[in-house]
C-alpha positions in Angstrom: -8.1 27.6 52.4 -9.0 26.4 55.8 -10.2 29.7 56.9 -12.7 29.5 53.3 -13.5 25.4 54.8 -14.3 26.8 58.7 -16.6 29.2 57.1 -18.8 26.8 55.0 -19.2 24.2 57.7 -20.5 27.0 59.8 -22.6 28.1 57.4 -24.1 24.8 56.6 -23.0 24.2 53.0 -22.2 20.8 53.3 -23.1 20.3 49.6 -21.1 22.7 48.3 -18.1 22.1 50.7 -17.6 18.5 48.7 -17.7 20.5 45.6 -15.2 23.0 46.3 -12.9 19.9 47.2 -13.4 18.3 44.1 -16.2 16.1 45.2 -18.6 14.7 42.5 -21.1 17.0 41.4 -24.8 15.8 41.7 -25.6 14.8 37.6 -28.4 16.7 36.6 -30.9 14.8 34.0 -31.5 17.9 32.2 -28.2 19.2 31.6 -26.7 16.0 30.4 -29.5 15.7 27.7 -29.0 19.0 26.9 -25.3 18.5 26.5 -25.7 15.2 24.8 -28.4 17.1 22.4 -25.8 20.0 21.8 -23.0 17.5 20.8 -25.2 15.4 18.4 -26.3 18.7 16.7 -22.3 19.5 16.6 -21.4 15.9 15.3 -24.6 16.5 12.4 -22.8 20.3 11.6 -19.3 18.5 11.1 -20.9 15.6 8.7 -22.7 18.7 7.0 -19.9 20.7 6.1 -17.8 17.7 5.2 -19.8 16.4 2.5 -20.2 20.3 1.5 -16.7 20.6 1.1 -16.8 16.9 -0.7 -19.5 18.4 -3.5 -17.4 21.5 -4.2 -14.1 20.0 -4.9 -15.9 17.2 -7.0 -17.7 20.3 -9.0 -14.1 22.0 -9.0 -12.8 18.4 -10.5 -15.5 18.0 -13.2 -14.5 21.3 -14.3 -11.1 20.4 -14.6 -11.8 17.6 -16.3 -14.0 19.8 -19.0 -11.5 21.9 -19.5 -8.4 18.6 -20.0 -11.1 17.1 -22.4 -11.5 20.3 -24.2 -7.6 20.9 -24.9 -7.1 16.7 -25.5 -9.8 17.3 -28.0 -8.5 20.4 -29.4 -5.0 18.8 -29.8 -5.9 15.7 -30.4 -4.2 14.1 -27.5 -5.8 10.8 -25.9 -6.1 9.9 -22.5 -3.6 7.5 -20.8 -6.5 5.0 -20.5 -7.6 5.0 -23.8 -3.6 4.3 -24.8 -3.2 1.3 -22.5 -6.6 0.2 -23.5 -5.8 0.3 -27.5 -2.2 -1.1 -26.4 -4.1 -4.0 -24.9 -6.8 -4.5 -27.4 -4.1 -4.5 -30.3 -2.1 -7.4 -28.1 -5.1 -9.4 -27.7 -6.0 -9.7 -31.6 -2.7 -10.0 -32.5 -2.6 -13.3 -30.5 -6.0 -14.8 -31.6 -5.6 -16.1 -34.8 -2.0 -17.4 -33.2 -1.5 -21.5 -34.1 2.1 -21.4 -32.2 2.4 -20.7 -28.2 4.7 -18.8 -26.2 8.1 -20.9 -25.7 7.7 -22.8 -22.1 11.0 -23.2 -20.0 13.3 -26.3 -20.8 12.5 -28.6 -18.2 15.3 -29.6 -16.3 17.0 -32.8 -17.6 16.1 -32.3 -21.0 17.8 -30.3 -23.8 20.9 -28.3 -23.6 22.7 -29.8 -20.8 26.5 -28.8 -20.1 28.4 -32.1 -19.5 30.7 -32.0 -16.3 33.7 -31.0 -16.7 36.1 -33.1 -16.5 39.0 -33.1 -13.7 42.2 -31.4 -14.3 44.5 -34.0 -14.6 42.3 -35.6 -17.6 42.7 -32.3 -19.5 46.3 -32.3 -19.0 46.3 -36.0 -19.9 44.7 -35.2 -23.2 47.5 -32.7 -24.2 50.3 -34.3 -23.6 52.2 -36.8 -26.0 52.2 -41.0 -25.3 55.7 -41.3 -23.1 54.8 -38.0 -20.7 51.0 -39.4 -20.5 52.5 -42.8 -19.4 54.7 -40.8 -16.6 51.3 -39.8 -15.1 49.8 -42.7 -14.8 52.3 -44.2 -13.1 51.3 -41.2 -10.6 48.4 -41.9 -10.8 48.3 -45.5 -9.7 50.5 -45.2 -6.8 
């Protein structure tokens, strides 16, 4: 390496010394529009064959499609749409001419309420005859 160096200084290729070390290279106006020219007509080539390859699988789908319509028809099988849309339409007309409303929740504080329950020794109180029920309310007091 030093021997290729000692040779370039004395042949007075200072400019190409600093490239050989990894200097910067001089930018030339020309190349870097052709290179910028060269990429956009890449960039344009990629968007090309892109929405090519978009148009042939949407042909390849429409055909597809024919050919599901054809055997729905031939069967008479409906599409899922048109089944969820019937579903809906029947749903809809059923509640029109509906007087009454859906049920709302019972808000809280009105209706069915469960009363506490009561403690344990009032239960036991309840079942037992007069003299044992007077017993546990001596018990109780103390």
């Amino acid at each position: 390496m030093c021997v290729c160096v000692c040779v370039c200084v004395r042949a007075g290729a200072t400019k190409d010394m600093g490239n050989l070390m990894g200097g910067g290279e001089e930018k030339d106006p020309e190349k870097e529009e052709e290179k910028r020219k060269k990429e956009e007509e890449r960039q344009e080539a990629l968007r090309q064959q892109e929405e090519e390859r978009k148009a042939k699988y949407a042909k390849m789908e429409a055909e597809r499609e024919n050919l599901r319509q054809g055997i729905r028809d031939k069967y008479g099988i409906k599409k899922k749409e048109e089944k969820e849309a019937e579903a809906a339409a029947e749903a809809e007309a059923a509640s029109e001419g509906s007087l009454t409303r859906p049920k709302k929740a019972v808000p809280a504080g009105c209706g069915d309420e469960e009363e506490e329950d009561p403690g344990l020794m009032e239960t036991v109180m309840k079942f037992l005859p007069g003299p044992l029920n007077n017993v546990l309310d001596m018990f109780n007091k103390k």
